[in-house]
N, C-alpha and C positions, 0 to 999 in steps of 0.2 A: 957226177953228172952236172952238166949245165945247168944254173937255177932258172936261166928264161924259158927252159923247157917249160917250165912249169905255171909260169905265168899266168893270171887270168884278169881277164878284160873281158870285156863285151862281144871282142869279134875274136876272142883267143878259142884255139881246138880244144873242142869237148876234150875231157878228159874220161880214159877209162873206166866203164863198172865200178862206182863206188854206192856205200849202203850208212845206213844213220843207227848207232843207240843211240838213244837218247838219253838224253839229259837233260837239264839246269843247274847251275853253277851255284856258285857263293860269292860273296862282297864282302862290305866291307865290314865290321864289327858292330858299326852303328846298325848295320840292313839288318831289319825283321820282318822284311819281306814287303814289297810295293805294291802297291792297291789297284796299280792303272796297267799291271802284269809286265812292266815293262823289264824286269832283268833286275840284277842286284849289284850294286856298287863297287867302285874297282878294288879287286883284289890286291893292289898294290896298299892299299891301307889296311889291310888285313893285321890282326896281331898274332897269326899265324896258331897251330902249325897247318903248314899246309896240307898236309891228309892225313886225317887219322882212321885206325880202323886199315881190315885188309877187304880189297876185292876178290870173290873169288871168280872163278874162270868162266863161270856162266851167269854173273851177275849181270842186273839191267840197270846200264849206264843212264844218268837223269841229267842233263846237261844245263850249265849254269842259267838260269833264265829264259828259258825252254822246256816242253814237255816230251810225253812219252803215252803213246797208246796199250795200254792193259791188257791181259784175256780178260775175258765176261763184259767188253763195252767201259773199263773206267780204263783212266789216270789220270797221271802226277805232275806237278812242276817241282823246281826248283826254286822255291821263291826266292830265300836269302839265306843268311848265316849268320853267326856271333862263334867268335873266335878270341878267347883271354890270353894269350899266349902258351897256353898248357893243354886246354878241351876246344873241343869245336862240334857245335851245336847244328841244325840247318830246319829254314820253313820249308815244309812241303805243301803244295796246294793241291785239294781234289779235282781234278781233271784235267785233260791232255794241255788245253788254253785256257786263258784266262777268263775269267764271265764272274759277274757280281754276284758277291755271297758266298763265295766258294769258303768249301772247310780249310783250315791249317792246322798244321801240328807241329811242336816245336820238338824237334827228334832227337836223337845222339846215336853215337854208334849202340846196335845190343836191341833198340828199341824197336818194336814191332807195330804196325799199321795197316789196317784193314780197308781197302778201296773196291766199293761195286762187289764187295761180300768176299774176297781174293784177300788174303793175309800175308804179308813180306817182313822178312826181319832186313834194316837198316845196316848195312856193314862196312861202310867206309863212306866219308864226307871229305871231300878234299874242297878246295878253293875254286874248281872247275866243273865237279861230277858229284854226283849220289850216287851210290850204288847201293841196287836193292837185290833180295834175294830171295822168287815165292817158298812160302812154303811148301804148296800144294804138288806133290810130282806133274799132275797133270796139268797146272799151269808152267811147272819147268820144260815138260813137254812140248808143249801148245808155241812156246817162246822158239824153243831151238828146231819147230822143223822149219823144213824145208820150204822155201816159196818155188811158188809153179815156175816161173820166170824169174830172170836176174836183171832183168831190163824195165825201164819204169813205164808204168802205163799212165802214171799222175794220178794226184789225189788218191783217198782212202786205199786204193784198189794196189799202191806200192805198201802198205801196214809191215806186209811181209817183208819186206827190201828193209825197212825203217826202223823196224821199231822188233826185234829179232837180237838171241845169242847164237844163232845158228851160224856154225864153225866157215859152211862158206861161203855166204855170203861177207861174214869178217874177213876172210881172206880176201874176195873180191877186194873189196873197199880197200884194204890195207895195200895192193896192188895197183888201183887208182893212183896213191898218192907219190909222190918222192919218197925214196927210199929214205931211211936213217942218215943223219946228217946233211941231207940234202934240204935245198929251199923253195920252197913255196910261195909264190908273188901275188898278192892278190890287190887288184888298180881301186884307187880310190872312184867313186863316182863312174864306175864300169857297167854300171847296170845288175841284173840277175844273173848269175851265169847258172845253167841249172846241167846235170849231170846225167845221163844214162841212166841208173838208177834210182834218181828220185831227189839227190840232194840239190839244193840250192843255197850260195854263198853271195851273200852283199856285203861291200865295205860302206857301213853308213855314211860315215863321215873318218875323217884324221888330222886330229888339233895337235899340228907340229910346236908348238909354245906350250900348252899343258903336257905334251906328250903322252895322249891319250889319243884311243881309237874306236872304234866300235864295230864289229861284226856280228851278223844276222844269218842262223843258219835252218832253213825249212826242208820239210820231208814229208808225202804225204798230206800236206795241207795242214800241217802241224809248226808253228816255230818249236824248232827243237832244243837252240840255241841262240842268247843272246848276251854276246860278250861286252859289255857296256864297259868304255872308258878303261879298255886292256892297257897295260904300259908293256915298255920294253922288259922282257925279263918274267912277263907271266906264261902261265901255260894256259894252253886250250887245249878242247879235242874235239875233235869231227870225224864219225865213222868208225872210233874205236882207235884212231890215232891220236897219240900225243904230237903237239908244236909247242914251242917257245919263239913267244913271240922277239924277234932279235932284230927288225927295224919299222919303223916309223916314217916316213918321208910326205912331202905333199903327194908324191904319185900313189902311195898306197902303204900297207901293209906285207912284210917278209915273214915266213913262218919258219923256224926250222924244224925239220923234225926230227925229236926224239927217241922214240920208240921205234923197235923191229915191225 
C-alpha cells in the first residue's frame, strides 16, 4: 500500500475505528521519573534491554509517559525507567494524569502494586510500555468487556474504547492503522487529528539537527502517551500497534509498522 494513504495532517481523512491501551513508556537510564508529568527521556540513551519480562495477551498496556484508566476509579503512568544493560526497572505513578503528590513506585518485572484497592502484578517493561496484569478475575473481566459503541462520544464516556483488553475493539484499532510494513506519515505542526474512536495524535515538534521528535497521544481526556525526543530507530505503540520510528524530516514524522 501507498504510505500517503496514510498520511496525517490537519485537513487529512479521518482514519478508521481505532481504540488506546494505554500506556507510558520509559527513557533514558538517568529518568526516575519527571515531576512536571511531562514523559521520560529518549529511549535512544537507554542502556537497554529493551524489554524485559513477557506480556501476556490480556495485559494492560501503560504507555511511555502517559496514563491509563483502572476499574474502581484509579490509575497509572508511566513515569520513567533505569535500564544497566542487563535489568530494567520503571516509575509508576498513582493516577490516570499527573497532579502533585502523586505516589511512585519503583517496580521490576515479578513485582506487584496495588492502586484504588485493585492489585496488578508488573510483567513486562520495555522502553515504550508497562504492562500490567490484575489479579482480580473480576477486574480481568471488567477490562475486556465489551463497550456499548465503537465510535467515540469524547471524554470519559470513550474509557471503554481507551482504556480496554477487549479482543475487538484491539481488532478495530489494529484495522485503523497500516498494515505490517506499511507507513504512517504524521505532518509536523498539523494540528490535533482526532480519530472515530477517541484517539488523538500531535506531532509536537521535529529537531532535524538533534534528530529528535516528539509525539502526544490522548484518549478519553486522558494523555495516554508521550513520546519525548523519539529518534530514528525507536519503537512506539498506539492502540496496541507496534511502529518504528524510520523517518525524521522537517514535514514530520514516518512510522513503520511492525506488528500484525
Amino acid at each position: 500500500m501507498s504510505s500517503t494513504r496514510y498520511g496525517v495532517s490537519g485537513a487529512a481523512a479521518t482514519i478508521v475505528a481505532l481504540a488506546v491501551l494505554a500506556l507510558a513508556g520509559c527513557g533514558s537510564s538517568s529518568d526516575g521519573g519527571d515531576e512536571g508529568g511531562g514523559g521520560a527521556s529518549p529511549a535512544a540513551r537507554d542502556k537497554g534491554p529493551a524489554c524485559v519480562g513477557t506480556a501476556p495477551a490480556d495485559g494492560v498496556h501503560v504507555l511511555r509517559g502517559g496514563g491509563f484508566r483502572l476499574p474502581g476509579g484509579g490509575g497509572v503512568q508511566y513515569a520513567g525507567a533505569d535500564a544497566d544493560g542487563t535489568k530494567r526497572t520503571a516509575t509508576l505513578r498513582d493516577g490516570a494524569k499527573y497532579a502533585s503528590g502523586q505516589r511512585q513506585w519503583n517496580v521490576e518485572p515479578g513485582a506487584e502494586l496495588t492502586v484504588a484497592g485493585h492489585t496488578y502484578s508488573v510483567r513486562q517493561i520495555c522502553t515504550y510500555r508497562v504492562v500490567l496484569e490484575p489479579k482480580a478475575a473480576e477486574d480481568r473481566a471488567t477490562l475486556a468487556a465489551a463497550p456499548e459503541v465503537l465510535e467515540s462520544r469524547q471524554g470519559p464516556a470513550d474509557d471503554g474504547l481507551c482504556f480496554t483488553t477487549n479482543r475487538t475493539v484491539l481488532t478495530t484499532a489494529a484495522g485503523g492503522f497500516p498494515p505490517k510494513g506499511a507507513t504512517l506519515s504524521l505532518l509536523d505542526n498539523g494540528g490535533v487529528q482526532r480519530f472515530p474512536t477517541g484517539l488523538s495524535l500531535t506531532v509536537s515538534y521535529v529537531d532535524t539537527t538533534a534528530g529528535t521528535a516528539g509525539i502526544a497521544a490522548n484518549c478519553a481526556g486522558i494523555p495516554v502517551a508521550l513520546y519525548k525526543d523519539v529518534r530514528s530507530g525507536e519503537t512506539v505503540e498506539f492502540a496496541g500497534a507496534l511502529f518504528q520510528v524510520t523517518g525524521l524530516t522537517e514535514e514530520g514524522v514516518e512510522l513503520t509498522r511492525t506488528s500484525a
